[in-house]
C-alpha positions as CSV (number, residue, x, y, z in Angstrom):
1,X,-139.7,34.6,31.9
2,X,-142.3,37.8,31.8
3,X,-140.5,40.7,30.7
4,X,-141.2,44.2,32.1
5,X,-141.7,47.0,30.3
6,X,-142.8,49.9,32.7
7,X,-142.4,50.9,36.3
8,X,-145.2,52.7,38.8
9,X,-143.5,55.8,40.4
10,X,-141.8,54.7,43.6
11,X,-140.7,51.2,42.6
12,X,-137.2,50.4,42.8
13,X,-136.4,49.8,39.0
14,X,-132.8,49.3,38.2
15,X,-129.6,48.9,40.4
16,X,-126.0,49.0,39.3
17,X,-122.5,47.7,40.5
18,X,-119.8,50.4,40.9
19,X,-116.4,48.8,41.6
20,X,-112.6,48.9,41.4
21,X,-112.1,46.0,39.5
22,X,-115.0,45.5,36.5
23,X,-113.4,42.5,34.9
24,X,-113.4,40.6,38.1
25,X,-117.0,41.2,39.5
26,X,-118.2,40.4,36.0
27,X,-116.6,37.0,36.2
28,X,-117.6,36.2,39.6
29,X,-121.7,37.2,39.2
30,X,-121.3,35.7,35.3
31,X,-120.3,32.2,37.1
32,X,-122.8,32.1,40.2
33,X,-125.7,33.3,37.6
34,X,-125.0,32.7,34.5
35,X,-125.0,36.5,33.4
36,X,-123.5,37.7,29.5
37,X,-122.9,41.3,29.3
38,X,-123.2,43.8,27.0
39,X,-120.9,46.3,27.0
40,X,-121.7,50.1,26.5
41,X,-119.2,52.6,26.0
42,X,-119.5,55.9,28.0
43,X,-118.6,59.4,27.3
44,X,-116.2,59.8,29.7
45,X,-114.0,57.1,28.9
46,X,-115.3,54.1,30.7
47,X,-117.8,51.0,29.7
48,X,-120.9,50.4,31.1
49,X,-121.5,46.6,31.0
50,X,-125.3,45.6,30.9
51,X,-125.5,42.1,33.0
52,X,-128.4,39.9,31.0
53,X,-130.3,36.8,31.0
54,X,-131.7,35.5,27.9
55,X,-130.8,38.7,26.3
56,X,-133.0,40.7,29.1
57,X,-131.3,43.4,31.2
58,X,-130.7,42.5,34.7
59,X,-128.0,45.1,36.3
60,X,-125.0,46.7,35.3
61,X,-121.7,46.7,36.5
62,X,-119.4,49.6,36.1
63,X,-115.5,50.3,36.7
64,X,-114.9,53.2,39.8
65,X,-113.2,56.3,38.4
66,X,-109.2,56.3,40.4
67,X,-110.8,59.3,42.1
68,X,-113.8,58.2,43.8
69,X,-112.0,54.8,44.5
70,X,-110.2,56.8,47.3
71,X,-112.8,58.1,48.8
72,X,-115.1,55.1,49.0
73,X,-115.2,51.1,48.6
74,X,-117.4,49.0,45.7
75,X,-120.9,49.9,46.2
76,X,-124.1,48.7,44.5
77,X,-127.0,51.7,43.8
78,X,-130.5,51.3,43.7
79,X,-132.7,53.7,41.8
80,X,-136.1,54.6,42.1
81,X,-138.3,55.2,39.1
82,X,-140.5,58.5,38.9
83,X,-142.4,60.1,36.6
84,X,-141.1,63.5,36.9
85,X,-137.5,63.4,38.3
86,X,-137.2,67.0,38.3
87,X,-140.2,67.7,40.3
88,X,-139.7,64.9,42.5
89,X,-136.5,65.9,43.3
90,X,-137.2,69.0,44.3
91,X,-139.3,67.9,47.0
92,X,-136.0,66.3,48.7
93,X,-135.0,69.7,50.8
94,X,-138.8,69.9,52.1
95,X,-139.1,66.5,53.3
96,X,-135.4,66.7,55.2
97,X,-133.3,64.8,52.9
98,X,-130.2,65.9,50.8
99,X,-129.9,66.5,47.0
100,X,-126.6,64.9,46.6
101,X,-126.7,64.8,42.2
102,X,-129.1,67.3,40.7
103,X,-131.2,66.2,37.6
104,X,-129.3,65.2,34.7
105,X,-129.5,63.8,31.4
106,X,-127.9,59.8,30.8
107,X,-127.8,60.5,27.0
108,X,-131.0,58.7,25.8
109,X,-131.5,56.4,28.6
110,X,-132.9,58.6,31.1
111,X,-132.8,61.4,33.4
112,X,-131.7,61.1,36.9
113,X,-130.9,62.4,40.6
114,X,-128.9,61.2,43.5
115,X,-130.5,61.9,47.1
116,X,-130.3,61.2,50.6
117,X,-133.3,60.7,52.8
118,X,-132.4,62.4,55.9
119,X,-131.2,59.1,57.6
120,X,-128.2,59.4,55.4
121,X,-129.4,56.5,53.1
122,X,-128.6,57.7,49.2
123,X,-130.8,56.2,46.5
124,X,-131.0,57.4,42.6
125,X,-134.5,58.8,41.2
126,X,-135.0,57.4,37.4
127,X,-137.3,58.9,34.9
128,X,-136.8,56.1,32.3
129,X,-136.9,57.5,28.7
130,X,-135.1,54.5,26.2
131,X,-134.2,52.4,29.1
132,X,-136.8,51.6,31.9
133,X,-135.1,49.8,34.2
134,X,-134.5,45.6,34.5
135,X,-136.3,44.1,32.0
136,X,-137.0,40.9,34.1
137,X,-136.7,40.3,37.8
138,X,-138.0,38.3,40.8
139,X,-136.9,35.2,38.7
140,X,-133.7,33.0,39.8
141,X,-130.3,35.3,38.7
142,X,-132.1,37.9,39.4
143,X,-132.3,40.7,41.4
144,X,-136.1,40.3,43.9
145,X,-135.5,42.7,47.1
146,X,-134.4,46.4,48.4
147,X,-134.2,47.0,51.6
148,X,-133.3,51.1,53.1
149,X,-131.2,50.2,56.0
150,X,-131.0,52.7,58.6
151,X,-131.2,53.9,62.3
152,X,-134.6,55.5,62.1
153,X,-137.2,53.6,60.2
154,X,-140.1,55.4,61.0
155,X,-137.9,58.7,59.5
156,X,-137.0,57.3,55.9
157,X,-139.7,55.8,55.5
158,X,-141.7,59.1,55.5
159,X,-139.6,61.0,53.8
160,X,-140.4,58.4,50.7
161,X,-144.1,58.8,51.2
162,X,-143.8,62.3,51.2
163,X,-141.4,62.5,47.8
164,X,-142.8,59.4,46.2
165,X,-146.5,59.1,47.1
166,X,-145.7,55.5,48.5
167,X,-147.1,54.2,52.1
168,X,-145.4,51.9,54.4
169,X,-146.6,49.4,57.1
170,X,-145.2,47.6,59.7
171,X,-145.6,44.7,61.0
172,X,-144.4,41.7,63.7
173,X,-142.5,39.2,62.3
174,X,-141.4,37.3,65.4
175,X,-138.1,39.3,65.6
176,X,-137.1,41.9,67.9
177,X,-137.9,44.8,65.9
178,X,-141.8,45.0,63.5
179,X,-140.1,44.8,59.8
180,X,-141.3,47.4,57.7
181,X,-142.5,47.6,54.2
182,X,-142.0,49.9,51.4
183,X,-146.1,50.0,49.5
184,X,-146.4,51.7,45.8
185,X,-150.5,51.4,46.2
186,X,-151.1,47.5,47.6
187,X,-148.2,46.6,46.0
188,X,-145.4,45.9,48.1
189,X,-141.9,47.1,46.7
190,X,-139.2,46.8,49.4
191,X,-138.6,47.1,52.8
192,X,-136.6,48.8,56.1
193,X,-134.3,47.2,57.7
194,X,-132.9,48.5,61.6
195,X,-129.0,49.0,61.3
196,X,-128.6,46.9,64.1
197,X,-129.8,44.1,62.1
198,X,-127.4,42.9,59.3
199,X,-128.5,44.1,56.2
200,X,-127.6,41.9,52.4
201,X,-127.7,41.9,49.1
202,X,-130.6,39.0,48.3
203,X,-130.1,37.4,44.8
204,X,-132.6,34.5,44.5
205,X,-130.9,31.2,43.1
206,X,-132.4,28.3,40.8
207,X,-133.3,25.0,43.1
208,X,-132.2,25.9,46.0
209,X,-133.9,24.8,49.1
210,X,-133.8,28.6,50.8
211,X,-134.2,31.7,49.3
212,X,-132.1,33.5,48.8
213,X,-128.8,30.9,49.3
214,X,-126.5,33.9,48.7
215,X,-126.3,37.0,50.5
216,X,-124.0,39.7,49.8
217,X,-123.1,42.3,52.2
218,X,-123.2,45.9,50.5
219,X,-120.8,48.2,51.8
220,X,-121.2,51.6,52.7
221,X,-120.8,54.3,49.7
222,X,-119.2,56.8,51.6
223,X,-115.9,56.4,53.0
224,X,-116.9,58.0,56.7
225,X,-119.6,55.9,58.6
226,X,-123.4,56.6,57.6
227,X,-126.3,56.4,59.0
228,X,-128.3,54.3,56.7
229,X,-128.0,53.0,53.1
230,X,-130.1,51.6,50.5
231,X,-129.1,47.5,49.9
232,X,-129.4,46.6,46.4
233,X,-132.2,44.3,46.3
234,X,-135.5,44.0,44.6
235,X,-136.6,45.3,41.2
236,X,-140.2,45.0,41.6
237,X,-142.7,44.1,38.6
238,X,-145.2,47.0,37.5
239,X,-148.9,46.7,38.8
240,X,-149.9,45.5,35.9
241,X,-147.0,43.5,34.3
C-alpha cells in the first residue's frame, strides 16, 4: 500500500479515538480490521496507542481523562493539517468561528489548535513536525472520508475557505439536499453533510460488496446538543503522493 508522507494545507490528515474504555475499543477495531497498536506513553499519565497496518500509522485511540468523561461521551477528532497553525488559527475569530485550544506544542509530533467553525462543528488544526498524520489511507482498514455535519452548510463551508484557502462545490446527487464537497485545489478532501441527514463514521472494508459495510455513528463531543460536528472520516492522500 502507498505510504504518505506529506499533507497539502486543508486536508484532513489524522483523526483520533477519545474514549472511556481504551482496552475495549482497541479490541473491538483490532478484530473488525486487523489493527496492532503501538503504545506511547504521555506526559500526563496516560498512553496514546498508535492503531497500524503493516507497521503504518492509521489512528489513535486514547483513554478519556475521569473529568472530561462527565462532561461528554467517546468522540472521535479529525484534524486538519496546515502549514502555519499559529497563523491559521488566528484567522478563526475573523471568519466567525471559536478558538476552543489555542496553539500548542505535542512534544515533537506537532503543534496544534482546537476550533469551532461558527456552526458549532470543532475540528483540530495540525502543523505536522515528526508526525504528519496517517501514513496510509483510502485502503481497506482504513480511514477514506470526513464529513462537517451541520445545520448550515453554505456557513462552514466558508468559514474553511476563508481559514484554509480550500473551495467547495455542490452538487445534485439525486437526494433531497445538493451534497457538498470540501476542495484543497481540484482535489477533493471531504464533504458537508445536512444534520438532518444521518451522519457516520465510513471505514472501508476488504471484499465487501458495498463500501463502506460498516458505519459508525460519531457522537457528539459536547455534552449539551451542537449544532454541527466534524465525523471522523477520510484522510486524504497529498496531491502528489
Amino acid at each position: 500500500m502507498p505510504v504518505f508522507e506529506s499533507y497539502v494545507q486543508g486536508t484532513p490528515s489524522w483523526t483520533d479515538l477519545m474514549t472511556t474504555d481504551q482496552d475495549a475499543a482497541k479490541s473491538f477495531y483490532s478484530s473488525v480490521f486487523g489493527w496492532t497498536y503501538e503504545d506511547n506513553p504521555v506526559p500526563d499519565g496516560g498512553v496514546y496507542s498508535m492503531a497500524q497496518l503493516e507497521g503504518q500509522d492509521v489512528t489513535a485511540i486514547s483513554e478519556m481523562d475521569e473529568e472530561s468523561a462527565k462532561h461528554r461521551p467517546p468522540s472521535w477528532n479529525t484534524y486538519i493539517t496546515v502549514d502555519d497553525v499559529d497563523a491559521t488559527t488566528a484567522k478563526v475569530a475573523g471568519a466567525g468561528g471559536m478558538v476552543m485550544m489555542e496553539p500548542f506544542d505535542v512534544m515533537d509530533s506537532g503543534r496544534m489548535s482546537m476550533v469551532a467553525d461558527p456552526t458549532g462543528a470543532g475540528v483540530a488544526f495540525w502543523q505536522p513536525k515528526d508526525h504528519i498524520g496517517a501514513t496510509v489511507a483510502n485502503e481497506p482498514g482504513t480511514v477514506i472520508w470526513n464529513e462537517c455535519f451541520t445545520d448550515d452548510v453554505e456557513t462552514a463551508a466558508t468559514f474553511y475557505d476563508t481559514v484554509l484557502g480550500t473551495n467547495h462545490v455542490s452538487a445534485d446527487t439525486g437526494g433531497p439536499e445538493p451534497y457538498t464537497v470540501l476542495n484543497v485545489g481540484e482535489n477533493t478532501v471531504g464533504g458537508y453533510l445536512h444534520k438532518d441527514v444521518e451522519a457516520t463514521v465510513k471505514c472501508q472494508t476488504s471484499g465487501s460488496s458495498i463500501s463502506p459495510a460498516l458505519t459508525l455513528r460519531t457522537p457528539s463531543t459536547r455534552s449539551k446538543p451542537q449544532a454541527a460536528r466534524f465525523s471522523t472520516a477520510r484522510s486524504t492522500p497529498p496531491l502528489d503522493p
